[in-house]
C-alpha positions as CSV (number, residue, x, y, z in Angstrom):
1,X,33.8,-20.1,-7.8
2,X,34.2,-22.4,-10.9
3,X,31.1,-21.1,-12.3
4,X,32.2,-18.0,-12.4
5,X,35.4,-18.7,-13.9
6,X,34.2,-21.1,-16.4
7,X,31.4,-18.2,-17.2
8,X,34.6,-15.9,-18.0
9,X,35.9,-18.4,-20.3
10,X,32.6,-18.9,-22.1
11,X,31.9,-15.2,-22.3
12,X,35.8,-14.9,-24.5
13,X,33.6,-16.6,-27.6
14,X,31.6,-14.0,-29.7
15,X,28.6,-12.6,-29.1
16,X,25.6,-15.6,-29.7
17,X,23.1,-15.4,-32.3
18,X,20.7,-17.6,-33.9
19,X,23.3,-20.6,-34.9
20,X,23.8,-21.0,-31.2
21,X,20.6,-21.0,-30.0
22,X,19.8,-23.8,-32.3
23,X,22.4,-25.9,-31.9
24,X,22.0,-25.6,-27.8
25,X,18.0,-26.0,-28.1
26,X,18.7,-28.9,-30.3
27,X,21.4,-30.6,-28.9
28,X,23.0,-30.7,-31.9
29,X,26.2,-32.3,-32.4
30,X,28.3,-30.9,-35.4
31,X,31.6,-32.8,-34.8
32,X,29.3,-35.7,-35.6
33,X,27.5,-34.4,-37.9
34,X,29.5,-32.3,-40.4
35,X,27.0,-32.3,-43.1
36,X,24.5,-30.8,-41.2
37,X,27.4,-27.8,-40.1
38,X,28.1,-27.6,-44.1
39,X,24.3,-27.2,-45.0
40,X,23.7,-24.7,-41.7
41,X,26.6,-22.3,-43.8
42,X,24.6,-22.6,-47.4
43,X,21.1,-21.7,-45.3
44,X,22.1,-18.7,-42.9
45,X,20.5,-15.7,-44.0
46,X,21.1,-11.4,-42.9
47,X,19.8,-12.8,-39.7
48,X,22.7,-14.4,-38.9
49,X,24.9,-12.3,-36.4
50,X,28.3,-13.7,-37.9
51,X,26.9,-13.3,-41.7
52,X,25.4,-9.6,-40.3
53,X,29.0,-8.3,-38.9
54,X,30.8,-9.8,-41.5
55,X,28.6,-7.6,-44.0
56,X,28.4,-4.7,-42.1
57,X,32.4,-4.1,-42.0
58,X,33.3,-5.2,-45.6
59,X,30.3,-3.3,-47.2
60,X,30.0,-0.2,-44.6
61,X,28.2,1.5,-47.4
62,X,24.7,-0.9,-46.7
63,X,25.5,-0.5,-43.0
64,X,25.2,3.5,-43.8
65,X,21.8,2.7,-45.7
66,X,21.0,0.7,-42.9
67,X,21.3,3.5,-40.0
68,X,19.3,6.5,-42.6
69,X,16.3,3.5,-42.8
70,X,16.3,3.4,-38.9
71,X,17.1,7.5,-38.7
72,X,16.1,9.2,-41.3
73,X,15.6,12.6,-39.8
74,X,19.7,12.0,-39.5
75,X,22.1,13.1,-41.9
76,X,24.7,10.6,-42.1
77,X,27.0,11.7,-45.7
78,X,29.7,9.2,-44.3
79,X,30.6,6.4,-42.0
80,X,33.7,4.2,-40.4
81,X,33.5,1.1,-39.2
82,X,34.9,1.2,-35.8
83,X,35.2,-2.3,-35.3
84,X,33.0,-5.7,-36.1
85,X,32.8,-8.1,-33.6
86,X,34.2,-5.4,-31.4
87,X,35.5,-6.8,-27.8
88,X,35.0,-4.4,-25.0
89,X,36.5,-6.0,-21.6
90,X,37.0,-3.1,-19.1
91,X,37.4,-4.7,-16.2
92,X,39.4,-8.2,-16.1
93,X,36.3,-9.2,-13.9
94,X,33.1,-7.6,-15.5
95,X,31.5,-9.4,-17.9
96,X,33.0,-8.6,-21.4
97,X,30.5,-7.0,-24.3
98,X,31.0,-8.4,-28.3
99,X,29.4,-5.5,-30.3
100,X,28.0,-7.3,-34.3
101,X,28.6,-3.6,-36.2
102,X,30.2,-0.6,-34.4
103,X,30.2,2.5,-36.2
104,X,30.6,5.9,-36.2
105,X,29.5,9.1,-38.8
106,X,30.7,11.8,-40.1
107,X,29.1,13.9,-37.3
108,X,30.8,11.5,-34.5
109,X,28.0,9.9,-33.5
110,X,28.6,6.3,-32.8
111,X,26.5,3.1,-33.2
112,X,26.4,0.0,-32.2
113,X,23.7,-2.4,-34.4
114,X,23.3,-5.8,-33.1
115,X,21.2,-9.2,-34.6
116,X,19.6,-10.5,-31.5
117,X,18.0,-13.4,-32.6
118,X,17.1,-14.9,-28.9
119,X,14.4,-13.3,-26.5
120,X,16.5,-13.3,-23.4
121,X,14.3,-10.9,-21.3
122,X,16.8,-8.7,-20.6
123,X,17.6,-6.6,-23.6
124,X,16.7,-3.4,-21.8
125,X,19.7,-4.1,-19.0
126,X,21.9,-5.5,-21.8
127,X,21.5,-2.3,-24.0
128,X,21.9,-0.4,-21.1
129,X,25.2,-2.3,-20.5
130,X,26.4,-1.3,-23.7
131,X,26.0,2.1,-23.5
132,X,27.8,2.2,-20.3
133,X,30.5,-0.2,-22.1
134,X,31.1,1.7,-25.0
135,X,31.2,5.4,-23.0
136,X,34.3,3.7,-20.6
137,X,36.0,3.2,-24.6
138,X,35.0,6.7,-26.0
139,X,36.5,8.9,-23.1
140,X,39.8,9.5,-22.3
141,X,41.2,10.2,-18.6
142,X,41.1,13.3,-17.8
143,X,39.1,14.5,-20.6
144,X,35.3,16.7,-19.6
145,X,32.2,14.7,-20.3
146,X,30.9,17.0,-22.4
147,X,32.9,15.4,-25.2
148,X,31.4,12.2,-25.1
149,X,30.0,11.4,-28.2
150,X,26.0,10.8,-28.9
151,X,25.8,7.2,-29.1
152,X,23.0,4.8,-30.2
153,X,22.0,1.6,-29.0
154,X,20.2,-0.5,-31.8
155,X,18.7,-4.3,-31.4
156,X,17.6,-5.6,-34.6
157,X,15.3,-8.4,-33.3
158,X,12.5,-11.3,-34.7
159,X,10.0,-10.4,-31.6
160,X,8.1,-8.1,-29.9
161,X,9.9,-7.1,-27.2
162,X,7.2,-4.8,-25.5
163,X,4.3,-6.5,-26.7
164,X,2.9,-3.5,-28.8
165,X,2.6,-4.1,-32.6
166,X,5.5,-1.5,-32.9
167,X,8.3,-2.0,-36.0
168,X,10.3,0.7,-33.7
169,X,10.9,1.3,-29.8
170,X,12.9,4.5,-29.2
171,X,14.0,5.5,-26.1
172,X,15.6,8.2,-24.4
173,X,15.8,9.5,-21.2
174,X,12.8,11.9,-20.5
175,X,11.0,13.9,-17.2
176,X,9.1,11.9,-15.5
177,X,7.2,14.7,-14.1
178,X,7.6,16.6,-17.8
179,X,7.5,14.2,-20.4
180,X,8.4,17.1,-23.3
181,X,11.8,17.3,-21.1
182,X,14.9,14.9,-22.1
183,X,18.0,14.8,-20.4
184,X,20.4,15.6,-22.9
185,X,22.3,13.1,-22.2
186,X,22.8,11.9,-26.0
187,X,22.2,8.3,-25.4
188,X,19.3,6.8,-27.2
189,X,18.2,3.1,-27.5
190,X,16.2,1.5,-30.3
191,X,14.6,-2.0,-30.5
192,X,13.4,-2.9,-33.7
193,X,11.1,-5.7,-34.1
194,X,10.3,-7.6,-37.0
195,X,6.8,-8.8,-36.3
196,X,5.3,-5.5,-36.1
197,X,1.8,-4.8,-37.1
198,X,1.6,-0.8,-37.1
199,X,1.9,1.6,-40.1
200,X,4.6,3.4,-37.7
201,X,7.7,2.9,-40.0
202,X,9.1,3.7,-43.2
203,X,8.5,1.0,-46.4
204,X,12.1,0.7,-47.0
205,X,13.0,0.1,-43.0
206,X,9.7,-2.0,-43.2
207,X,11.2,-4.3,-46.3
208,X,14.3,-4.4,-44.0
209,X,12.5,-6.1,-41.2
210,X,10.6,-8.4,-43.5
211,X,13.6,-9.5,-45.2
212,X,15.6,-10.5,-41.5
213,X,12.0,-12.4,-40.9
214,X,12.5,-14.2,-44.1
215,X,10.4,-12.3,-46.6
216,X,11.8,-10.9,-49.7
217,X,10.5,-8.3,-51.6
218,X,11.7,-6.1,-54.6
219,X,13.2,-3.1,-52.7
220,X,16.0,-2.1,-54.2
221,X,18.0,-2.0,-50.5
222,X,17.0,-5.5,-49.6
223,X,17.9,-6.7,-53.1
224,X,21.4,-5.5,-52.5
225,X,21.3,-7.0,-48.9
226,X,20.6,-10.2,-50.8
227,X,23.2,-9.9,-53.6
228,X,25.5,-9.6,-50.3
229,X,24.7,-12.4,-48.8
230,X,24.7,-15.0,-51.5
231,X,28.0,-13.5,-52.6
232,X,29.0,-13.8,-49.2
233,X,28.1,-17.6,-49.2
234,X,30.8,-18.4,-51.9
235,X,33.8,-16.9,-49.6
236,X,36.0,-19.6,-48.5
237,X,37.6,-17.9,-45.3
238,X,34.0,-16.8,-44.1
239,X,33.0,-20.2,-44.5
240,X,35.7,-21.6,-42.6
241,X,35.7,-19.5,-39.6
242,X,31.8,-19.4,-39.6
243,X,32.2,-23.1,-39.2
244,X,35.4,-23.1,-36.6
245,X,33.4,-20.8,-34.7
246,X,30.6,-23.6,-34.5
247,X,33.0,-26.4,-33.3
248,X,34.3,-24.1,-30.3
249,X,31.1,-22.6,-29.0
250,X,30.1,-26.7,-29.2
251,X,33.1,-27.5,-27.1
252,X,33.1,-24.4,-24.7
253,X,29.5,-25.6,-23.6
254,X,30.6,-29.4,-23.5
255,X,33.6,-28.4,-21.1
256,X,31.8,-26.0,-19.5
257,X,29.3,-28.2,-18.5
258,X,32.2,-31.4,-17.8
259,X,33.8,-29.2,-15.7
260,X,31.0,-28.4,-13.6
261,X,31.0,-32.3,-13.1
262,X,34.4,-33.0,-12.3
263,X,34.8,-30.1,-10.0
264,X,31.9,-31.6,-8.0
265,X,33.2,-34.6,-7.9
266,X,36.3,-33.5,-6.6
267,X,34.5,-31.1,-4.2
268,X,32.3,-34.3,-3.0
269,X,35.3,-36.8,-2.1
270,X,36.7,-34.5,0.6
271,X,33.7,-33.8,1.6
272,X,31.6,-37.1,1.5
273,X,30.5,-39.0,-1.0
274,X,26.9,-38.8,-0.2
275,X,27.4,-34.7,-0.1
276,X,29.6,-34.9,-3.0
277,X,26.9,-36.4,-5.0
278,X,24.3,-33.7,-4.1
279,X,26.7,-30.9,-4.8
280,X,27.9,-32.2,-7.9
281,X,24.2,-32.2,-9.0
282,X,23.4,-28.7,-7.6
283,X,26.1,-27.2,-9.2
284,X,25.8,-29.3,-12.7
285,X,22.5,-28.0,-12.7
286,X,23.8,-24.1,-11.9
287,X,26.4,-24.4,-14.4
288,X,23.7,-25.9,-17.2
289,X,21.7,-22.9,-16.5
290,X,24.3,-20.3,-16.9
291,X,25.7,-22.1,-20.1
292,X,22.4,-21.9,-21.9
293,X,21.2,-18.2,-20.6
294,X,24.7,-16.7,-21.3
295,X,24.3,-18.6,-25.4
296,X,20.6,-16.5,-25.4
297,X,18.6,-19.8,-25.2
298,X,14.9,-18.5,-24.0
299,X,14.0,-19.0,-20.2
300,X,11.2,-21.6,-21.0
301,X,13.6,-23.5,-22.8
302,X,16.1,-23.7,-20.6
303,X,13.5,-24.5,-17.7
304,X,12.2,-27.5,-20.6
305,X,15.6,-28.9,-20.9
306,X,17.1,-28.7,-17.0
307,X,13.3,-30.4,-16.2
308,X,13.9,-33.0,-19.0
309,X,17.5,-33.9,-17.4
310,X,17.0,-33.6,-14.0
311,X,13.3,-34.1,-13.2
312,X,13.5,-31.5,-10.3
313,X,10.1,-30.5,-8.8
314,X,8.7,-27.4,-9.9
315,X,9.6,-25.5,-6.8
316,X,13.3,-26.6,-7.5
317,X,13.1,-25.5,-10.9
318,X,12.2,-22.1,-10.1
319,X,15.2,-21.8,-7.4
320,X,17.7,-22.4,-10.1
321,X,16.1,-20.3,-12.8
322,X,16.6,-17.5,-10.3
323,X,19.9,-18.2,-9.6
């Protein structure tokens, strides 16, 4: 269908963060409004997923600090940056992955550390798509799956994802029936959440997550962090793609969402004009609601803004959110 081929194009643009989520949300317009794109550059902060990658791979040795805050019963002497930004596409028809900061130690472990600004409700499966992502691009055909390397999963997020005051959510695969048991599979998934309220995590890691919330404090890691990103903020070609990046997700939506239109259209004057009309709206509406989930734009947004354009009923609603 078009959706699903307008989807692949849209899924081509790096991974969203918290610049698209506002500009969707906001219905921002930044070819219209190039001041505001200028003054969204000087006031991104760590939290920034393009600001974040763009760190992590030109200063891999605060990407290094980073992972012994989150792991310290790790010993990590060295790391390499894989790849920032890293695209994983498999399968011409799966849905592609865009990794923020892929890395791997000394000890061949590998990481993949991603900003996730946007509550999605669906980080589990999404981490779990990464995993699975990532294993396809560390084995070779033909090669035993013993050498697969241990691999870790890590969301860096400004919510709560379970709901339970935790900085830190680590998971790996365990006995149901005996919970001392793990699988050995060397997968393990964290979530870290800035808005914790335990004691259950280091001060330094702690400072981290205060400082991607916006709270500064003297640790001498986060004042590094800072020193990066202002320093950052005076780089020309950072700026410049930063911003480029801005005017083509802006445009991928807005054809995304015209092309939905026309294709209805077209679809409605061989069918009928009266059935044309419905279909055009139906899908309009389906294509809307793809758009805005696929850019990480929270369900109760999304069911704000489809409501606010297209009045439907509540039962309505609901049939496209599942969609």
């Amino acid at each position: 269908s078009y959706i699903k081929r307008t989807k692949q194009r849209m899924n081509k643009s790096p991974k969203g963060g918290d610049y698209k989520a506002v500009m969707i949300s906001e219905n921002r317009n930044w070819k219209q409004n190039p001041e505001e794109l200028e003054r969204s550059w000087e006031t991104i902060g760590i939290s920034n997923d393009f600001l974040y990658g763009k760190l992590m791979r030109e200063h891999p040795g605060l990407c290094q600090k980073l992972l012994q805050r989150i792991l310290p019963e790790l010993q990590i002497d060295h790391i390499e940056v894989v790849e920032t930004q890293k695209s994983i596409d498999e399968d011409m028809d799966a849905r592609s992955v865009r990794l923020d900061a892929y890395v791997r130690d000394d000890s061949e472990r590998v990481y993949s550390i991603e900003m996730q600004m946007a509550d999605t409700k669906e980080l589990p499966k999404r981490s779990r798509y990464y995993s699975a992502m990532i294993d396809l691009q560390l084995l070779d055909k033909g090669m035993r799956y013993r050498y697969l390397n241990d691999s870790y999963i890590i969301f860096i997020c400004p919510f709560d994802l379970y709901g339970k005051g935790r900085h830190m959510y680590t998971f790996d695969k365990r006995c149901k029936e005996d919970p001392e048991l793990t699988m050995g599979d060397g997968a393990t998934h964290i979530f870290l959440n800035t808005k914790g309220t335990m004691e259950d995590v280091s001060a330094s890691l702690r400072a981290f997550l205060d400082y991607v919330d916006g709270r500064l404090s003297d640790d001498s890691f986060v004042q590094e962090l800072k020193e990066a990103v202002d320093e950052a903020k005076k780089n020309r070609e950072w700026r410049h793609e930063y911003m480029t990046l801005m005017l083509r997700d802006q445009e991928n939506i807005e054809k995304g969402i015209e092309l939905g239109r026309a294709e209805g259209r077209a679809e409605g004057r061989e069918e009928g004009r009266t059935e044309g009309r419905a279909e055009e709206r139906q899908e309009g509406i389906r294509l809307m609601v793809s758009a805005l989930w696929d850019f990480g734009i929270p369900k109760e947004e999304i069911r704000k803004k489809i409501q606010e354009k297209y009045r439907l009923t509540g039962q309505e609603l609901e049939e496209y959110l599942k969609w």
